[in-house]
C-alpha positions in Angstrom: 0.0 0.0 0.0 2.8 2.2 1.0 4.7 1.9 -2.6 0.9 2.6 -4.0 0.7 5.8 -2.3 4.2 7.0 -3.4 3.2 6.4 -6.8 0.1 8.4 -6.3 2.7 11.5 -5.1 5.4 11.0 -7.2 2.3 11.5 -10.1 1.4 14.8 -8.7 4.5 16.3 -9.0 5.5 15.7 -12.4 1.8 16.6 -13.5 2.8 20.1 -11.9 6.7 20.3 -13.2 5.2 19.9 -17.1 1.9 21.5 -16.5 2.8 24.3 -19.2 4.4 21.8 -22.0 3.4 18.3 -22.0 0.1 16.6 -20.8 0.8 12.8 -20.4 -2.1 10.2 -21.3 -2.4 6.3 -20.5 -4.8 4.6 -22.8 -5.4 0.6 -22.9 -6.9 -0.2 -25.5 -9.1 -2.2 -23.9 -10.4 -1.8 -20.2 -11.8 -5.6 -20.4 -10.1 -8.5 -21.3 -10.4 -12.0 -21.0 -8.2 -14.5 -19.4 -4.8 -14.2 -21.5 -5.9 -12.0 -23.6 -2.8 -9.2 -23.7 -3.6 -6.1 -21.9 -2.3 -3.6 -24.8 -1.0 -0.2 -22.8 -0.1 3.1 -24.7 1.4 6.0 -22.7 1.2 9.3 -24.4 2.7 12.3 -24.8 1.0 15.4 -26.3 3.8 18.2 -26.7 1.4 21.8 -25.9 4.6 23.9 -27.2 5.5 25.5 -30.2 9.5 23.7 -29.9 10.7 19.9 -29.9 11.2 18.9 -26.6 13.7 15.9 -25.6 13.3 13.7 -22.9 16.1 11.9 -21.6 16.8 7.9 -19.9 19.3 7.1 -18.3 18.6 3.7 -19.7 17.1 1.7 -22.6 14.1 1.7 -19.9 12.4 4.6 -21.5 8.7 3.5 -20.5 7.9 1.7 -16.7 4.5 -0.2 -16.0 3.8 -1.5 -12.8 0.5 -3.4 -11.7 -1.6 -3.6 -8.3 -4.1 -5.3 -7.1 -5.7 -4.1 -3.5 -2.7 -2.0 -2.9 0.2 -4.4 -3.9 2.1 -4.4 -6.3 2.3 -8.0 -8.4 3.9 -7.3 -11.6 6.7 -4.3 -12.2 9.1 -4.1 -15.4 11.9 -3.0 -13.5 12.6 -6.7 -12.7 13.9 -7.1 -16.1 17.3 -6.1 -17.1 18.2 -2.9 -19.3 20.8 -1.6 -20.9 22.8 1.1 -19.0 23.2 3.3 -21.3 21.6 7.2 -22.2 19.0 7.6 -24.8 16.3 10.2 -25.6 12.9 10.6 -26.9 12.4 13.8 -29.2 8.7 14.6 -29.3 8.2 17.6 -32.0 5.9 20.8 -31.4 2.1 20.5 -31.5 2.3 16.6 -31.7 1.9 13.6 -29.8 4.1 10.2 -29.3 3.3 7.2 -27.7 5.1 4.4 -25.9 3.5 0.9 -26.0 3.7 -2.2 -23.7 1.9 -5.6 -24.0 1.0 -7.4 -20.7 1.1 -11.2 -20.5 -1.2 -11.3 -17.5 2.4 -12.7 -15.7 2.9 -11.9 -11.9 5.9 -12.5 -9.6 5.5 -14.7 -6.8 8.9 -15.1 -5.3 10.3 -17.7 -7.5 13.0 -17.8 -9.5 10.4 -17.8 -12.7 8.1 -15.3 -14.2 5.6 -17.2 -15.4 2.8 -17.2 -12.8 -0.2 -15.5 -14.3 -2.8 -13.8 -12.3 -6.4 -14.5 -11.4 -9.2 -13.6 -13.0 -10.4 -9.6 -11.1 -10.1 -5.8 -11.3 -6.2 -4.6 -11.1 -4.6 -1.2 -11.5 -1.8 -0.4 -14.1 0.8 1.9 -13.5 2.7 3.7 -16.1 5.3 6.5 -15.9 8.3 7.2 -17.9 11.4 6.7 -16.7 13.3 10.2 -16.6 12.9 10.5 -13.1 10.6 13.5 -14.0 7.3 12.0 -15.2 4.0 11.6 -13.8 2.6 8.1 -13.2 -0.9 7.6 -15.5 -2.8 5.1 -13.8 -6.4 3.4 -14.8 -8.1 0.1 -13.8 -8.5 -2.8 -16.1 -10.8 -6.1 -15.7 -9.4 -9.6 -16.6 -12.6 -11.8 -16.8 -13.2 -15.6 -16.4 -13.6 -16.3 -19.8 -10.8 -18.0 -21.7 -9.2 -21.4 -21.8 -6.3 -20.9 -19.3 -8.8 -21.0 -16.1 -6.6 -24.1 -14.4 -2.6 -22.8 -15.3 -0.4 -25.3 -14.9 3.7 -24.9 -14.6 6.7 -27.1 -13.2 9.3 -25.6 -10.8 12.8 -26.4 -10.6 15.5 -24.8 -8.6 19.1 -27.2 -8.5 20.6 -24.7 -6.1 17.5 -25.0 -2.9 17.3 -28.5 -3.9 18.8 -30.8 -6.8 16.3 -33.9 -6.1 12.7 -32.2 -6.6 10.5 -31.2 -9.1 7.3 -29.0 -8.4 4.2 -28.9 -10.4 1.1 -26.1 -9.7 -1.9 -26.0 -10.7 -3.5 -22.8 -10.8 -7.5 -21.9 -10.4 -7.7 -18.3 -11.8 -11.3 -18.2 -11.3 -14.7 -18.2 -8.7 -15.5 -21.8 -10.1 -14.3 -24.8 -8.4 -12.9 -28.0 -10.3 -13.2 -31.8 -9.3 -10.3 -34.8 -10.5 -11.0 -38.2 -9.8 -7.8 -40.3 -9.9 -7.7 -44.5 -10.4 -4.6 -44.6 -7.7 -2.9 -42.0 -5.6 -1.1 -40.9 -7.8 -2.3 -37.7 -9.6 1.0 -35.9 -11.3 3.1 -37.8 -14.3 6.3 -36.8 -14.1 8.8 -37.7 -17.5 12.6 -35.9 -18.3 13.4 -36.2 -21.7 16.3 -35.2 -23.9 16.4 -31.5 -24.9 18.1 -29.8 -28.2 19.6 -26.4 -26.7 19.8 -25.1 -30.9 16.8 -26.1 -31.7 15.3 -25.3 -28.3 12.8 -28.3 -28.4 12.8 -31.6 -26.3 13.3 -35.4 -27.5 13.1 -38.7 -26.2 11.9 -39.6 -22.7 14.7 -41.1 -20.8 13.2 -41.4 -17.4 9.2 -41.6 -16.3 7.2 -42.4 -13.3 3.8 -42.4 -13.4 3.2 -45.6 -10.6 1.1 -45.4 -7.7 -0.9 -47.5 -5.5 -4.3 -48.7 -6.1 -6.5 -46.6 -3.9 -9.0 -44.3 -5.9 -8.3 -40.6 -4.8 -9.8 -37.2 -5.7 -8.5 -33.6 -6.1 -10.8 -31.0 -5.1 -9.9 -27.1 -6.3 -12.1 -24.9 -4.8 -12.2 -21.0 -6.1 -8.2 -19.3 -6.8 -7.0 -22.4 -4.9 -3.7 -23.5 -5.8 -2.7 -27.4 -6.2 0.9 -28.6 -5.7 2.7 -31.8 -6.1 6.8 -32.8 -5.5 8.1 -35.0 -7.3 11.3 -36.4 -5.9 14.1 -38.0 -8.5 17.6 -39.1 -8.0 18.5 -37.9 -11.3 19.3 -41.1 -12.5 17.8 -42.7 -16.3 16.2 -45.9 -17.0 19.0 -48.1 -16.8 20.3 -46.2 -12.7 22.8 -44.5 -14.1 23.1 -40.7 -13.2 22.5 -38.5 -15.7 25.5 -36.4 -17.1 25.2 -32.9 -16.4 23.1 -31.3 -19.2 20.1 -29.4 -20.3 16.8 -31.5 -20.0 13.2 -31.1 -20.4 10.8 -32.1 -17.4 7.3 -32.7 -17.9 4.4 -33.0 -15.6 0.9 -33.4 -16.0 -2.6 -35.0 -14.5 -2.8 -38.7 -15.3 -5.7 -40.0 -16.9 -7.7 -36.4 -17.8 -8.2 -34.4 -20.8 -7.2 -32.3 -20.8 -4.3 -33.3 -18.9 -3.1 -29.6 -17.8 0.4 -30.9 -19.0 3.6 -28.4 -18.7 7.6 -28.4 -19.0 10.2 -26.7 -18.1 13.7 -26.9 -19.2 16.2 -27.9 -16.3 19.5 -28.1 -16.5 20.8 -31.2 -14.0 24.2 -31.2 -12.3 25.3 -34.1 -10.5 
């Protein structure tokens, strides 16, 4: 909430410092959107004088978005890197220029991946240029339950917490709940197979575990609930042998549904 407020102020004051020469403009193009559906943001800048102005970054950064939802912040691009480097923005007299920026719907969630996307509800975007001088445009936008992605699924792997295990979420992004009915207790596949680092796609499975006891079970996901299974492997193949250390691609999905809310991740495995 704090950092929500701060925007808020910071906004006021570069409204006043430009009052006389620019008036600043955010514009989605759309205020509704549907689950995954890319939340296109313009920020613009109408030049009220009669001589070019120039605006300069310190960085390739030019143009920052942030997004909140009930005060906090869940998605900012100044996670990603930029290049350290000056650059301008020339806007000429009398006319207006804009600065575009496509959201994915992605949030962060303390992982070491960006690839969590956000529920279905009402959120506020932030945008502001990145001068230091600029005020921050803000506007609320609506991300329905419509769309295929209501149950996101995503594997997890981090070798340096620990080497051995494998997440896989599942995601409800929306007020409905979902039911799974399993033949055993097992719910979650889990494969590696090979993986082409120049062609960027995987091959061959070289190890797979899908076995579980027979006792029927059940997986209940009530509204914006999350579902998680570990999957622990000794990173060996087939045959017992450990793997050598390499690029892979692991896979995890529901067993026995379709869909089967399969995903993958490439992992690189380091005895």
């Amino acid at each position: 909430m704090l950092s929500f407020l701060r925007d808020l102020q910071m906004s006021m004051w570069g409204e006043v410092r430009f009052d006389d020469k620019l008036t600043f403009d955010l514009k989605p193009r759309k205020k509704v959107v549907n689950l995954d559906e890319p939340v296109d943001l313009q920020y613009i800048v109408l030049n009220r004088s009669d001589r070019e102005i120039t605006m300069s970054f310190p960085s390739s950064a030019q143009r920052g978005v942030k997004i909140y939802r009930d005060g906090e912040i869940i998605f900012s691009t100044a996670a990603f890197a930029s290049l350290g480097v000056i650059t301008s923005w020339e806007i000429p007299a009398w006319s207006a220029k804009s600065k575009e920026y496509a959201w994915d719907h992605s949030s962060f969630d303390g992982s070491m991946y960006h690839d969590r996307k956000v529920n279905s509800g009402t959120y506020t975007v932030i945008q502001y240029l990145q001068n230091g001088n600029s005020p921050y445009q803000a506007t609320e936008i609506t991300i329905t339950e419509q769309g295929e992605q209501k149950l996101q699924p995503r594997v997890l792997y981090n070798r340096f917490d620990d080497p051995f295990a494998f997440s896989y979420e599942l995601n409800n992004r929306i007020s409905e709940p979902f039911e799974f009915d399993f033949s055993s207790n097992r719910k979650v596949g889990f494969q590696i197979r090979e993986y082409d680092t120049q062609s960027q796609t995987p091959g061959q499975v070289i190890y797979s575990n899908t076995s579980g006891e027979a006792h029927p079970a059940n997986l209940n996901l009530d509204a914006f609930e999350e579902y998680t299974w570990t999957e622990t492997w000794d990173l060996t193949g087939f045959d017992g042998i450990p793997l050598p250390n390499d690029f892979y691609w692991a896979e995890m999905w529901l067993i026995g549904h379709e869909p089967d809310y399969r995903a993958g991740r490439r992992v690189f495995i380091q005895q």
